[in-house]
C-alpha positions in Angstrom: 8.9 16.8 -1.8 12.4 16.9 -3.2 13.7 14.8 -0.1 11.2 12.0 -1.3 12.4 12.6 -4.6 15.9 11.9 -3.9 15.0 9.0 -1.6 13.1 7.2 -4.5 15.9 8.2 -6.8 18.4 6.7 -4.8 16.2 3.3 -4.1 15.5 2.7 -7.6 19.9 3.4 -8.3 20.2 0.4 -5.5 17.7 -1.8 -6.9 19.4 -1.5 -10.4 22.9 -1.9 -9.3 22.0 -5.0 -7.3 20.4 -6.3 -10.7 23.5 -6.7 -11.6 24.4 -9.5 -8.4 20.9 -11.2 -9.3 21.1 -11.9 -12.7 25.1 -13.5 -11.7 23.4 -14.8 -8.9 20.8 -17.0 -10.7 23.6 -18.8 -13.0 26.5 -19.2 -9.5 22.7 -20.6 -7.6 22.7 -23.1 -9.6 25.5 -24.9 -8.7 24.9 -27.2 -5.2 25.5 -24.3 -2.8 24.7 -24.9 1.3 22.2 -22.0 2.7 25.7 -21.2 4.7 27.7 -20.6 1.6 24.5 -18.5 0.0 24.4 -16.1 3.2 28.2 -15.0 3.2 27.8 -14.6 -0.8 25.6 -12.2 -0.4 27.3 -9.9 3.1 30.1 -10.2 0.5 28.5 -8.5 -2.2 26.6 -6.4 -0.3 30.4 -5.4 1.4 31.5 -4.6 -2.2 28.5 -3.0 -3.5 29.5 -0.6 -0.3 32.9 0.0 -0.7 33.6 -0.1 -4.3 30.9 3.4 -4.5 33.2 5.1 -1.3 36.2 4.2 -3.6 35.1 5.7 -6.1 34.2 9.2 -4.3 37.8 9.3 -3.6 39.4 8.1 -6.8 38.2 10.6 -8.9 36.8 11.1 -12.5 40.4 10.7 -14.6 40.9 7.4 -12.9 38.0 5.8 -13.5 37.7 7.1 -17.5 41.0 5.7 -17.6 40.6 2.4 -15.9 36.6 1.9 -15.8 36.8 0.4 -19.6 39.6 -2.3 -19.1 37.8 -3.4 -15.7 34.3 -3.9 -17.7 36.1 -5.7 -20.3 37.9 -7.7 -17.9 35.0 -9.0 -16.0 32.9 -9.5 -19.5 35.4 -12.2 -20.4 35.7 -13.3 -16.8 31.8 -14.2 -16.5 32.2 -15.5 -20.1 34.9 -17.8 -19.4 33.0 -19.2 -16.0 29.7 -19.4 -18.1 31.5 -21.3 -21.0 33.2 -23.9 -18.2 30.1 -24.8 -16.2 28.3 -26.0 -19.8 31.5 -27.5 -20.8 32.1 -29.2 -17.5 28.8 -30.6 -17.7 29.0 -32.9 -20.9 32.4 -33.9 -19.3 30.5 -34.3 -16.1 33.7 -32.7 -14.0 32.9 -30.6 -11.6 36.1 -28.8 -10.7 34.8 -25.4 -11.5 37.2 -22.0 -12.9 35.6 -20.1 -10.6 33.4 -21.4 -7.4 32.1 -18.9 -5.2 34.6 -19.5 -2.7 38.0 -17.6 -1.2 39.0 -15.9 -4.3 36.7 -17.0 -6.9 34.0 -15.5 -4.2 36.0 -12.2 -4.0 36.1 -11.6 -8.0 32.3 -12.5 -8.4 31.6 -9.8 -5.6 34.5 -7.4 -7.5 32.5 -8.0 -10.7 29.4 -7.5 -10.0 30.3 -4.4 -8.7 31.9 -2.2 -10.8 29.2 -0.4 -12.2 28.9 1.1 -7.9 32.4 2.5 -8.4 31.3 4.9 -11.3 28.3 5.4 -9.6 30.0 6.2 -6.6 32.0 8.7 -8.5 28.8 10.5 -9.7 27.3 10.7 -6.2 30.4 12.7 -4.8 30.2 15.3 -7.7 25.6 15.2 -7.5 26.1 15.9 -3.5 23.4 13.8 -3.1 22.6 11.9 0.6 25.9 9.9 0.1 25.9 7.3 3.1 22.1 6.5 2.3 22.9 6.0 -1.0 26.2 3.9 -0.1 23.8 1.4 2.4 21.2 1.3 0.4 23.4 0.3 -2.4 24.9 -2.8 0.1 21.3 -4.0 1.5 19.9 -4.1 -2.5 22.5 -6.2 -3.7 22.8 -7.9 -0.4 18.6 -9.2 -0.7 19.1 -9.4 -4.2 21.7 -11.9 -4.5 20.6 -13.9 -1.7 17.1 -14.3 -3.4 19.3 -15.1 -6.6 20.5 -18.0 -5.4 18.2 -19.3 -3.2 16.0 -19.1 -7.0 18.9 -20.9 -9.0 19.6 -23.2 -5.5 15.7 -24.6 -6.4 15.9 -24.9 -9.9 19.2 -26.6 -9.9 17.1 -29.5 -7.8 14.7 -29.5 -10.1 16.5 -29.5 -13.7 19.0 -31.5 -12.2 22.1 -31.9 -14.6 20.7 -29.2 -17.0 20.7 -26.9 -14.2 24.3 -26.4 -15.1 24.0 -25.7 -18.5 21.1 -23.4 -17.9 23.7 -21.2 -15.4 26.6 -21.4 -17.4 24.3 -20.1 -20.3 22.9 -17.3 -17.8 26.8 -16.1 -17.0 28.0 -16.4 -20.2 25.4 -14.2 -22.1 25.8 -11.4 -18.9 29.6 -11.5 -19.8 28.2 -11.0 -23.3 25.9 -8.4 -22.1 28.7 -6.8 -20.4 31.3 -7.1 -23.5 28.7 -5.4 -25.7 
């Protein structure tokens, strides 16, 4: 019994740190992103939501009280700043964005959204808990997750149209918020 325990523990961890890449994912969905774009978005965040966890195994507890509250600050005011610029873009009706989920705009959305896996990854080297489960289980959640974010915020953006921009940008902005406080 305390083997299915542990499993459910460890599914229900996943499923909250990949929370994290859907409720980002909605607001970058609703941009026009191809199916293409919207399938390496999510093997990119499922690739961080992997390795930022075995990082943290390795890095240690010091490190990460050290650093862990300047990187959640950090990507607060990023997904602030990208929030704020797709509303503002829109009544300019620009569409050069600070931040589009591609090359290294797609690399800090992955990096941000998962953070929170590197202290947990810290935890699960110090709980001795099934480690490489929890690291792929961790991957796969926010891998679905953020897929089935976008492909929600791909569909509403064709049917809001324009608005659909405001409505992201006001999803990113008040995670940042979230984040920040």
């Amino acid at each position: 019994m305390s083997a299915i325990g542990e499993v459910i523990s460890i599914l229900c961890l996943a499923f909250a740190l990949g929370m994290d890449a859907f409720s980002v994912g909605l607001g970058i969905g609703m941009q026009e992103i191809r199916l293409k774009r919207i399938l390496l978005i999510g093997f990119i965040v499922g690739i961080f939501h992997v390795f930022m966890p075995f990082i943290g195994l390795f890095l240690g507890k010091f490190l990460s009280s050290q650093m862990e509250g300047v990187a959640i600050i950090g990507s607060g005011l990023l997904l602030c700043a990208i929030g704020f610029q797709m509303v503002f873009n829109t009544f300019l009706k620009q569409d050069n964005q600070l931040l589009a989920p591609v090359g290294i705009g797609l690399i800090m959305f992955a990096f941000t959204v998962s953070l929170d896996s590197f202290s947990i990854g810290i935890s699960l080297g110090l709980s001795g808990v099934a480690t490489a489960f929890a690291i792929i289980m961790f991957g796969l959640f926010s891998m679905v997750l953020t897929w089935i974010a976008l492909l929600i915020g791909r569909r509403t953006h064709h049917l809001l149209g324009a608005y659909s921009e405001i409505l992201g940008g006001s999803i990113l902005f008040g995670f940042g918020l979230h984040v920040l406080f």
